[in-house]
C-alpha positions in Angstrom: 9.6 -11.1 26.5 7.0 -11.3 28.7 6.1 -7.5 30.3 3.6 -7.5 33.1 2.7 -4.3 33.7 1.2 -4.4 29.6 -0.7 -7.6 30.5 -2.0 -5.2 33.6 -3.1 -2.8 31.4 -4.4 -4.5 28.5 -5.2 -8.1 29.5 -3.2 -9.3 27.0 0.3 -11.3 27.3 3.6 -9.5 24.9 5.0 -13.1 24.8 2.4 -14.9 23.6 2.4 -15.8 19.4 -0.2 -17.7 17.3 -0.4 -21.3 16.8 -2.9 -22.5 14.2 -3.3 -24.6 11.5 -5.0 -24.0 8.2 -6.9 -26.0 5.9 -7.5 -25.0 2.3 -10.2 -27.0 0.5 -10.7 -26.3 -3.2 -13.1 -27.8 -5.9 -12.3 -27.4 -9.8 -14.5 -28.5 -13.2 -14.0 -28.3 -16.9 -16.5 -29.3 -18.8 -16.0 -30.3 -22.5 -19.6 -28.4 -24.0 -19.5 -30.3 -27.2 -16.8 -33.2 -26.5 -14.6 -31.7 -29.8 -12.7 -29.1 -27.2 -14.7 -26.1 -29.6 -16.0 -25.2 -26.2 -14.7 -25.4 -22.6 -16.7 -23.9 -19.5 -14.5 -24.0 -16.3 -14.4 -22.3 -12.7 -13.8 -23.6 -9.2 -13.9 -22.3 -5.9 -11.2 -22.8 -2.9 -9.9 -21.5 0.4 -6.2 -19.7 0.1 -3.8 -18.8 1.4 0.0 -17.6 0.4 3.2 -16.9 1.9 2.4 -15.8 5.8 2.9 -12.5 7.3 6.0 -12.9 9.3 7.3 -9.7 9.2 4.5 -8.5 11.4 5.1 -10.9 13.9 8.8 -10.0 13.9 6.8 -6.6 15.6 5.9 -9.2 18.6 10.2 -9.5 20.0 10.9 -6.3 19.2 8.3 -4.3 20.5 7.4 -5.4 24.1 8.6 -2.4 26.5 11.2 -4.4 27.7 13.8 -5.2 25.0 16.0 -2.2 25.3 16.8 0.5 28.2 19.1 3.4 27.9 21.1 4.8 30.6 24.2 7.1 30.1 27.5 6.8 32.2 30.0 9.5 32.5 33.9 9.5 34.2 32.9 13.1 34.8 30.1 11.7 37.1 32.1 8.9 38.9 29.6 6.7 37.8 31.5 4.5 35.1 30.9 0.7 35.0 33.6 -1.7 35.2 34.5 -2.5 31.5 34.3 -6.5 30.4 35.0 -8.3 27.6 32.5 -11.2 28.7 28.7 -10.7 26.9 27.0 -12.4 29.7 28.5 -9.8 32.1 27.5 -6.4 30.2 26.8 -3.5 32.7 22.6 -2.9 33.5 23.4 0.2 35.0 25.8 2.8 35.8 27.9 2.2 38.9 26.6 2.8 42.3 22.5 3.1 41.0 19.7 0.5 39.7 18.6 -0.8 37.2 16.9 1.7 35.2 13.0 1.6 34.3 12.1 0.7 30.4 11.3 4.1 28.2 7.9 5.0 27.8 7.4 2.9 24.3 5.7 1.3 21.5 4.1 -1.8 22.3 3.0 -4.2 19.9 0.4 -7.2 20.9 -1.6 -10.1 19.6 -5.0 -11.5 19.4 -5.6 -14.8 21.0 -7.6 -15.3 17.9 -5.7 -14.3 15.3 -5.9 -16.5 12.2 -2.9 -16.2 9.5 -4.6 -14.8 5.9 -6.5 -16.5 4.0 -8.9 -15.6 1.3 -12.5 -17.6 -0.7 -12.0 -17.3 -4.4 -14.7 -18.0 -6.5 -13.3 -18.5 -10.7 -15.8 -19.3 -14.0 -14.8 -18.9 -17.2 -15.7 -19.9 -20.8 -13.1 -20.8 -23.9 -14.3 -20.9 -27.0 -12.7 -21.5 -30.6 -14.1 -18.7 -32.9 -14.3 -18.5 -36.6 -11.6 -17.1 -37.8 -8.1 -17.3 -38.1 -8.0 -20.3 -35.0 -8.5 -17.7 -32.3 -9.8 -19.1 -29.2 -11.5 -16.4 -27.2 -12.3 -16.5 -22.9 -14.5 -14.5 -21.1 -13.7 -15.3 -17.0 -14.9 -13.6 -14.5 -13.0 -13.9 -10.9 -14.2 -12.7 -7.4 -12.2 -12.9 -4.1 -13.5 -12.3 -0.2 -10.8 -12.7 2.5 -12.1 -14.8 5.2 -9.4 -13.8 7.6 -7.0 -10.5 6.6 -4.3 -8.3 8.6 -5.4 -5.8 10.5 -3.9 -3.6 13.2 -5.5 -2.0 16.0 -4.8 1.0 18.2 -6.1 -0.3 21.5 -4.2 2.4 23.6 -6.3 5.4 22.1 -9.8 6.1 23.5 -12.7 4.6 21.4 -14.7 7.8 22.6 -14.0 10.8 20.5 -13.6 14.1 23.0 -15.7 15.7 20.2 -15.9 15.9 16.3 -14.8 18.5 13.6 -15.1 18.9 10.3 -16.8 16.7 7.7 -18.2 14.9 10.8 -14.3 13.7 11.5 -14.1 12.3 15.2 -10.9 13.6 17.5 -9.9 11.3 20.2 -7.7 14.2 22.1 -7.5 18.0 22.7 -5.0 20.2 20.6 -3.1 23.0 21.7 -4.8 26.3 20.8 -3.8 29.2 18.8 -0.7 28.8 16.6 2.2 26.6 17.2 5.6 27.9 15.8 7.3 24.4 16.5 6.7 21.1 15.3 3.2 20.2 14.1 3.4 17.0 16.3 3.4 18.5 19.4 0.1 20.2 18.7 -2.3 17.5 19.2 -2.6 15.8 22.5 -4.1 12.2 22.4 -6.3 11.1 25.0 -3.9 7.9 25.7 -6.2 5.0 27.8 -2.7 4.3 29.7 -0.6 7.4 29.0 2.4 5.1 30.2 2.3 3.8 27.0 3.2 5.6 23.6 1.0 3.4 20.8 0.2 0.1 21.5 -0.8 -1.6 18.2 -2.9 -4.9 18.5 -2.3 -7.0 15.1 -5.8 -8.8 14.4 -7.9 -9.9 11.4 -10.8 -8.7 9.3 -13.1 -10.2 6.9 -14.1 -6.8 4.9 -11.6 -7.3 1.9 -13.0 -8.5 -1.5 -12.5 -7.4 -5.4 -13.3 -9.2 -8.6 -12.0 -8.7 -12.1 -13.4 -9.3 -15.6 -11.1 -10.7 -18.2 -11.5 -11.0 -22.1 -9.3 -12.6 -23.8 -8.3 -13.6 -27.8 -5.4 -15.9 -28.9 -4.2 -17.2 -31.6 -1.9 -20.5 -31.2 1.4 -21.1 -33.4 0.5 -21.8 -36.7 2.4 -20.6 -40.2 5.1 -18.2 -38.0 2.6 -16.2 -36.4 1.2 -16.2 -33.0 -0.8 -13.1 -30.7 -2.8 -12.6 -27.7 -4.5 -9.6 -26.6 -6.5 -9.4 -23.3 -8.4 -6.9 -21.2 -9.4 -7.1 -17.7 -11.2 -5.0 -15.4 -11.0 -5.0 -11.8 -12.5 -3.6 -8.4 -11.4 -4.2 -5.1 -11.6 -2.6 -2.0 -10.0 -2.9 1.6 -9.6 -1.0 5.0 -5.7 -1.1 5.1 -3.3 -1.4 2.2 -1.3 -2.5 4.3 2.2 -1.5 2.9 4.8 -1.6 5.6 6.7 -3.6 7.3 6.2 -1.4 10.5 2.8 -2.0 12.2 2.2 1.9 13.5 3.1 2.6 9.9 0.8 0.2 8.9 -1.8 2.5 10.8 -0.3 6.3 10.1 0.0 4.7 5.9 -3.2 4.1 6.3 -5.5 7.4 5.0 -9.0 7.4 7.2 -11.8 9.7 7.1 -12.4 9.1 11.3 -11.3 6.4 13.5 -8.2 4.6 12.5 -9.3 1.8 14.0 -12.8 1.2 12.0 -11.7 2.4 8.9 -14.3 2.0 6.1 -13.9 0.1 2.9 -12.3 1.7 0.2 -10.9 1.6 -2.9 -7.2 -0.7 -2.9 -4.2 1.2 -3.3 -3.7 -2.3 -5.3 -7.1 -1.7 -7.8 -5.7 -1.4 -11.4 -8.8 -0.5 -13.1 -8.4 -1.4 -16.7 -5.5 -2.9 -18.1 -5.1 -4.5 -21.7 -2.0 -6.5 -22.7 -1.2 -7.1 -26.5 1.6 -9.3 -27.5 2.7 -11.7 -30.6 5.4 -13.2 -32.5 6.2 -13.7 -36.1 8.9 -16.0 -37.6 10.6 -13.2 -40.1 12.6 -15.9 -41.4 13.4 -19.1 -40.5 17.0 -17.8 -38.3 15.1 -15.1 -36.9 11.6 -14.3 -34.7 10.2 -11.0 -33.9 8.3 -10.7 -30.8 6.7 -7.5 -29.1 4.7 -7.1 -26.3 2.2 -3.9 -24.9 1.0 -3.2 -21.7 -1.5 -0.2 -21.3 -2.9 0.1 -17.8 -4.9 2.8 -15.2 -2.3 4.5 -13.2 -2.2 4.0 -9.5 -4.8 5.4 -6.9 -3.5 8.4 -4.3 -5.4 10.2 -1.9 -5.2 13.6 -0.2 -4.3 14.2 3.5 -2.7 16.7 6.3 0.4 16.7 7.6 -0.4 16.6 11.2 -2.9 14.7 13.4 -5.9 16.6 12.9 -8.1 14.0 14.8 -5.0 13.5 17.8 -5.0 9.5 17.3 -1.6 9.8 18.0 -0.7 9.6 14.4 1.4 11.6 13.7 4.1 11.8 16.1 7.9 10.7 16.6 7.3 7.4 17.9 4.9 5.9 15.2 7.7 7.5 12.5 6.1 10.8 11.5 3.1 9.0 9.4 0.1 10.5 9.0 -3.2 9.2 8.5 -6.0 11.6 8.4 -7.7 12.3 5.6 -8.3 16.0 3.7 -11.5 18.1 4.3 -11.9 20.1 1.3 -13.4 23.6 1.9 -16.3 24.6 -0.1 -15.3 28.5 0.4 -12.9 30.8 2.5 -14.9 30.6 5.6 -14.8 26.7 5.2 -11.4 26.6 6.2 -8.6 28.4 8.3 -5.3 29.1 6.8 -2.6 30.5 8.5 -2.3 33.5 5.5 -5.7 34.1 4.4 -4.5 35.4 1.6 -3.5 31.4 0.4 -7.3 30.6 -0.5 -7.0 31.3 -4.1 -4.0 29.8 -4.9 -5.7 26.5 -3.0 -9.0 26.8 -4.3 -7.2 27.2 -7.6 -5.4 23.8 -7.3 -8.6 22.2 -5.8 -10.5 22.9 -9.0 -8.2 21.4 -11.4 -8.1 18.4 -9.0 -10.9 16.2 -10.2 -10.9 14.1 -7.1 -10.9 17.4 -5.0 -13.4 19.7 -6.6 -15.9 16.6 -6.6 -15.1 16.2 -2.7 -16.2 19.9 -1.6 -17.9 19.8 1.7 -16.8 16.8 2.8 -13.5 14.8 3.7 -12.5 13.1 0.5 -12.5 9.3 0.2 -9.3 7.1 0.3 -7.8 6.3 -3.2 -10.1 8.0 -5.0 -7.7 10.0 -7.2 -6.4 8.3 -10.1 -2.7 8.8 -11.5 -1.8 9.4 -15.2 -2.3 6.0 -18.2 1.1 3.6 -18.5 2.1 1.9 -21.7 4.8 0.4 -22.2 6.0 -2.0 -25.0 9.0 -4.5 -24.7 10.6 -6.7 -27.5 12.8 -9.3 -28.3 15.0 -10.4 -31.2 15.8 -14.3 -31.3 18.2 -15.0 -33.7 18.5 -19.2 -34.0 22.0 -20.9 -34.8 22.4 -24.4 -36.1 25.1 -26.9 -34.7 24.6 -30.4 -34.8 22.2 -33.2 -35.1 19.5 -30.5 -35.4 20.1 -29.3 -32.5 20.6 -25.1 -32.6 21.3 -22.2 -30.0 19.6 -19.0 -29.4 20.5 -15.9 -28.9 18.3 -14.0 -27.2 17.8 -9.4 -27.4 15.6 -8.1 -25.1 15.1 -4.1 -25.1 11.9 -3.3 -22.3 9.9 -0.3 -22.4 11.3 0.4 -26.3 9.4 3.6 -26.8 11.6 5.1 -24.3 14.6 4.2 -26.3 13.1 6.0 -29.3 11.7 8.8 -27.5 12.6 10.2 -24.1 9.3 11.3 -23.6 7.5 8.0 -24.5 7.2 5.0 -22.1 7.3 7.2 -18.9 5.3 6.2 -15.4 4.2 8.5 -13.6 2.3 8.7 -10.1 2.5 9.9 -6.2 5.1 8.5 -3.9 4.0 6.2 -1.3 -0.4 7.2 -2.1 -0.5 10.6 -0.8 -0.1 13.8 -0.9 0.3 16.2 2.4 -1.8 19.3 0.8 -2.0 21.2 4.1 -0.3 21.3 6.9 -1.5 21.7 10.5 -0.1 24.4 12.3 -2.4 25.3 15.3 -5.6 24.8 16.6 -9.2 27.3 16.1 -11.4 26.7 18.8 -13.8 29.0 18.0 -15.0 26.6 15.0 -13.1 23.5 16.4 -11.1 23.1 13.6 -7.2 22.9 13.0 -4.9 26.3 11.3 -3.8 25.5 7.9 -0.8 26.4 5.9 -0.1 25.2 2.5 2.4 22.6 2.6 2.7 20.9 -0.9 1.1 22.8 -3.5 2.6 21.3 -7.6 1.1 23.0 -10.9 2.3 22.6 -14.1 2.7 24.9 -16.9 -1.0 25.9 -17.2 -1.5 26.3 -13.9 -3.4 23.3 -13.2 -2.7 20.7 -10.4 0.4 18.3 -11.4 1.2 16.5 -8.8 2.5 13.5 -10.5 6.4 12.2 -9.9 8.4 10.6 -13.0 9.1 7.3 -11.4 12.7 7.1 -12.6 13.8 3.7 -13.2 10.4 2.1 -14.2 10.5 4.8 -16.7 13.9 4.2 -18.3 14.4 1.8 -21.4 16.5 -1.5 -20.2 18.1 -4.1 -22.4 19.4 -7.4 -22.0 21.4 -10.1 -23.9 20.6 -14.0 -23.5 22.0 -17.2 -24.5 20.6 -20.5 -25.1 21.0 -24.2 -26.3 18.5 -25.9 -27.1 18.9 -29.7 -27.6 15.8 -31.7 -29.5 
C-alpha cells in the first residue's frame, strides 16, 4: 500500500518490492595426485545463494502506516454504523464523522538496491589413504564472505548522538531524570527524525559477514563388519546481526550493540560452534544383527550480557518494537563506576561479575557481543538393526533407534544447557543520573549456583531428554 506522507519523509516508496535476478557461477577440480586414487586434492570456489528471505519482505504489506485504523463506536454515543453482511461494504468510520487518520506506527521500507543473499565460498581439501587399517584421512579447510547479506536499518533515529556515556556508548535521545517508578520504557526519549513515526526499519544489505572452518577427518570404509569415522572441525565466524526473527524491529532490538544499532561492529555469530568432534561406527555383531553408535561433542552456544532498558534511547526498547532490547552491558570496574538503585547491591554484583569469565575480563568497558561461551554438549545416539530373511535373498530390517542414550542411563548425562534467546538482562534501567550521565541500575536477573558462583545456564528440556524410535524396512536386492 502505497503511503505518501512516508515517501515525504523518507524519499522512499512503502509499495515498492525488489526485482532482481541472480547469477551463481561456480568452478570445481579434483585432481588424482598419483592417478591410483591414494591421493586426491580438491576445492572450488562459487557464488551462493539459498532459500530467499521472504519472511522479511512479508514486513513490506504489513507494515506501511496504512493497513489498519482503529476507531471505536458506541450505542451509548449515537454513533453506531449500520450493520452489513456484504465485505465490500464494511463501515470506515463511526456514523456521522470521517474517516479516521492511521495510528502513529511501525513502518517498514526497502532499498532500491537491495540484492537477495548471497555469499563467495572458497573450499580446498586433501584425501589421503593412510597406512593402516584402510583409513582415508582429509584435511579441508573452508572460508565463506557474503557478498550481499540482510541487514536492517533504523533510518527514523538521528545518526547524531545528543551525547555519549559510558564505555564511550553513543545516546541518540534524552532520558527522563532521577528515578522512574513506572515502566523502564518510558524513561528514555528518542530523538525521532519524524516523531510521526514510531520505528521505521529500512531492510538493506551488508557485505561484512565471513567465517571459515578447519576440518580433520579419518574413516575407515566397510570392510570385515566394521566401519568408523571420527572428525573434528573448528570454526570462526563473525557477523553484525544474527539475525534471528522473523520481525524486523526484533531483528534490530535481538541484536546486542556496543553503540549505534545501525553500524553495529563485527562480532562473534551467535551461529560460531567453536570446536566440535563427531565419532561414529558400526560393527556387524553377527550376521542378523549390526551395532551402530554415534558421538557428538561440541562448544556450547555464545550469549552476551545486556540491560533491560534503552540505555542509549534508540528507541529500543519500547512497546512498539516488542519490548527487545539491544544495548549492550558496561561492566563497572568499582562502586563509583556504576549507579545502582540500592548501593548496597554492589557486592552481590561484583560477586557475580567475577565468577563470570566473560564479565571480569570486560571491566571498564562495555562487553563485546557473544563473547560468553555456554557449558560443553555430548551426546551419543545408537541404533540396533536386526536383519530378517524372506525370499529370493531378499530380507527386512528392523530398525531401534534410542538418541542421546546417556540420558537414558543417567538423568544427569546427555543434558544441553545454555541461555534463552543469547542474553541475559543483568541490570535493569530504572532512572536516569545526570550528574555522571549515566542510567540508575537495579539488579534484574542475578542466577548463582550452589557455590555461589555465576550459573546462569537453562536445561534446555527437550534437546536434553533421551528419545527412541522404531523403524521398518524391506530391502529387495
Amino acid at each position: 500500500i502505497e503511503n505518501p506522507d512516508v515517501e515525504a519523509a523518507f524519499g522512499i516508496r512503502t509499495d515498492d518490492v525488489p526485482s532482481n535476478a541472480i547469477l551463481s557461477p561456480r568452478f570445481g577440480f579434483n585432481w588424482d595426485v598419483y592417478g591410483d586414487q591414494s591421493t586426491q586434492f580438491r576445492g572450488g570456489v562459487g557464488l551462493f545463494t539459498g532459500r530467499q528471505p521472504f519472511v522479511w519482505l512479508s514486513n513490506l504489506y504489513s507494515n506501511t502506516g496504512r493497513a489498519t485504523v482503529q476507531f471505536t463506536c458506541r450505542s451509548s454515543l449515537g454513533n453506531l454504523p449500520e450493520f452489513t453482511l456484504d465485505p465490500a461494504a464494511q463501515p470506515e468510520s463511526c456514523a456521522g464523522t470521517g474517516v479516521p487518520a492511521p495510528p502513529r506506527a511501525v513502518i517498514n521500507l526497502i532499498d532500491e538496491d537491495f540484492e537477495f543473499p548471497n555469499a563467495w565460498r572458497f573450499d580446498v581439501a586433501v584425501d589421503r589413504e593412510l597406512p593402516w587399517w584402510g583409513i582415508v584421512g582429509t584435511a579441508e579447510l573452508i572460508y565463506t564472505k557474503y557478498q550481499n547479506q540482510i541487514f536492517l536499518e533504523e533510518i527514523n533515529v538521528d545518526k547524531d548522538p545528543v551525547s555519549f556515556t559510558q564505555g564511550g556508548r553513543p545516546v541518540f535521545g534524552t532520558h527522563s531524570p532521577g528515578v522512574s517508578t513506572g515502566n523502564n520504557n518510558l524513561i528514555p526519549i528518542p530523538n525521532y527524525l519524524h516523531p510521526e513515526f514510531l520505528q521505521t526499519v529500512l531492510l538493506t544489505n551488508s557485505d561484512q559477514d565471513r567465517a571459515w572452518n578447519f576440518i580433520l577427518q579419518a574413516q575407515k570404509r566397510y570392510s570385515d563388519g566394521v566401519e568408523f569415522s571420527g572428525s573434528y572441525t573448528f570454526n570462526q565466524a563473525e557477523d553484525i546481526s544474527g539475525l534471528t526473527s522473523s520481525i524486523a524491529t526484533s531483528n534490530i532490538g535481538f541484536n546486542p550493540v556496543p553503540g549505534n544499532p545501525n553500524d553495529p561492529p563485527l562480532a562473534t555469530s551467535n551461529y560460531q560452534q567453536t570446536h566440535k568432534f563427531v565419532m561414529g561406527g558400526s560393527f556387524d555383531v553377527a550376521d542378523w544383527f549390526t551395532w551402530s553408535l554415534m558421538y557428538v561433542g561440541n562448544s556450547g552456544d555464545k550469549y552476551s550480557y545486556v540491560y533491560n532498558g534503552d540505555v542509549n534511547a534508540d528507541g529500543f526498547e519500547a512497546p512498539s518494537a516488542n519490548d527487545r532490547v539491544n544495548d549492550l552491558l558496561y561492566v563497572p570496574t568499582g562502586p563509583e563506576d556504576i549507579t545502582l538503585l540500592d548501593p548496597a547491591d554492589w557486592d552481590e554484583l561484583n560477586s557475580y561479575i567475577e565468577t563470570e569469565a566473560c564479565l571480569r575480563e570486560a571491566r571498564g568497558e562495555i562487553i563485546e557481543r557473544n563473547t560468553c561461551d555456554a557449558p560443553w554438549r555430548n551426546r551419543f545416539d545408537t541404533r540396533f538393526t536386526f536383519k530378517v530373511p524372506t525370499i529370493a535373498g531378499q530380507h527386512g530390517e528392523l530398525v531401534w533407534d534410542i538418541f542421546n542414550v546417556g540420558n537414558l542411563l543417567n538423568e544427569d548425562w546427555g543434558r544441553s544447557s545454555g541461555v534463552n534467546f543469547g542474553t541475559i538482562e543483568l541490570l535493569a534501567l530504572r532512572g536516569w543520573d545526570e550528574e555522571n550521565n549515566r542510567g540508575i541500575f537495579d539488579i534484574n536477573r542475578l542466577n548463582v549456583g550452589d557455590d555461589g558462583a555465576a550459573d546462569p545456564f537453562t536445561v534446555f528440556d527437550t534437546n536434553s531428554r533421551w528419545q527412541m524410535q522404531f523403524g521398518v524396512r524391506y530391502a529387495i536386492n
